[in-house]
N, C-alpha and C positions, 0 to 999 in steps of 0.2 A: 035770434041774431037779427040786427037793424038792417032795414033794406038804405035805409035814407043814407048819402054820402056824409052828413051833418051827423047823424046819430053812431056812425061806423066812428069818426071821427072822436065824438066825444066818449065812447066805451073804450080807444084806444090810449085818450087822456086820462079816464075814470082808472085805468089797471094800471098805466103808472104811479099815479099817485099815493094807490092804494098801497103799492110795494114800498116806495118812500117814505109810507105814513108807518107800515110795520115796520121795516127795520128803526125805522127811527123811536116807534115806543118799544120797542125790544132794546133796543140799547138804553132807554132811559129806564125798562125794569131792570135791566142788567147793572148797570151802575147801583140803582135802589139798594138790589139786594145785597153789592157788595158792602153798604154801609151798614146792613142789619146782621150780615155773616162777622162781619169786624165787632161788633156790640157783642154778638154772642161767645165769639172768640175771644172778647176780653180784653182786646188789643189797646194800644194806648191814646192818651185825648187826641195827641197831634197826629197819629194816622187815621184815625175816625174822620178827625177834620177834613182831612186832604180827602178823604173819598167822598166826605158831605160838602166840598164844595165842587169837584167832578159831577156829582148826582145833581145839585142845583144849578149849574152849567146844561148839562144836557135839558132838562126839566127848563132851559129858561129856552133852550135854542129850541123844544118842538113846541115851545108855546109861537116862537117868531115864526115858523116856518108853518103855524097854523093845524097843526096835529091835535095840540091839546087847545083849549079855551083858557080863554089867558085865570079865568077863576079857579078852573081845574089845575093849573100848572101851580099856585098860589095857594091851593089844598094840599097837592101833593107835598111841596116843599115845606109848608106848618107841619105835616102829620108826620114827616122823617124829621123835622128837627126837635117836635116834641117828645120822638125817642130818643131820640141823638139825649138830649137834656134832662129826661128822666134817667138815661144810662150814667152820665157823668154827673148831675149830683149823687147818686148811688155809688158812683166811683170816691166822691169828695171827703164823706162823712164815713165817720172811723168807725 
């Protein structure tokens, strides 16, 4: 525990943040997953869509809000749409 008024302050700034930064990449796996439970459910292009663009929403807003690293946010959103894309050509071809 910091004795410094400076140090007390910044541990009280450091535990918000921290809370802000979880919930917020918790909601951006929570979105994730629901575009990979839609893939596996089978569900159709235009509801895949609407969740892959939810999911790249979130992914773009904890990249602003400085949670993710804007290259990390730019990883995440390739590697769900390269599913996204492998699922629906898989969908296309008879």
């Amino acid at each position: 525990m910091p004795n410094i008024k400076s140090a007390k302050k910044r541990m009280r700034q450091a535990e918000r943040r921290r809370l802000r930064n979880k919930s917020i990449r918790s909601y951006v796996k929570t979105m994730t997953k629901k575009v990979l439970a839609a893939i596996k459910a089978g569900e159709s292009k235009e509801e895949i869509m609407e969740k892959v663009i939810l999911a790249q929403k979130a992914i773009d807003k904890a990249v602003s809000k400085g949670v993710f690293h804007k290259n990390e946010g730019a990883r995440r959103k390739s590697r769900l749409m390269a599913k996204v894309n492998k699922y629906l050509e898989n969908l296309e071809q008879p």
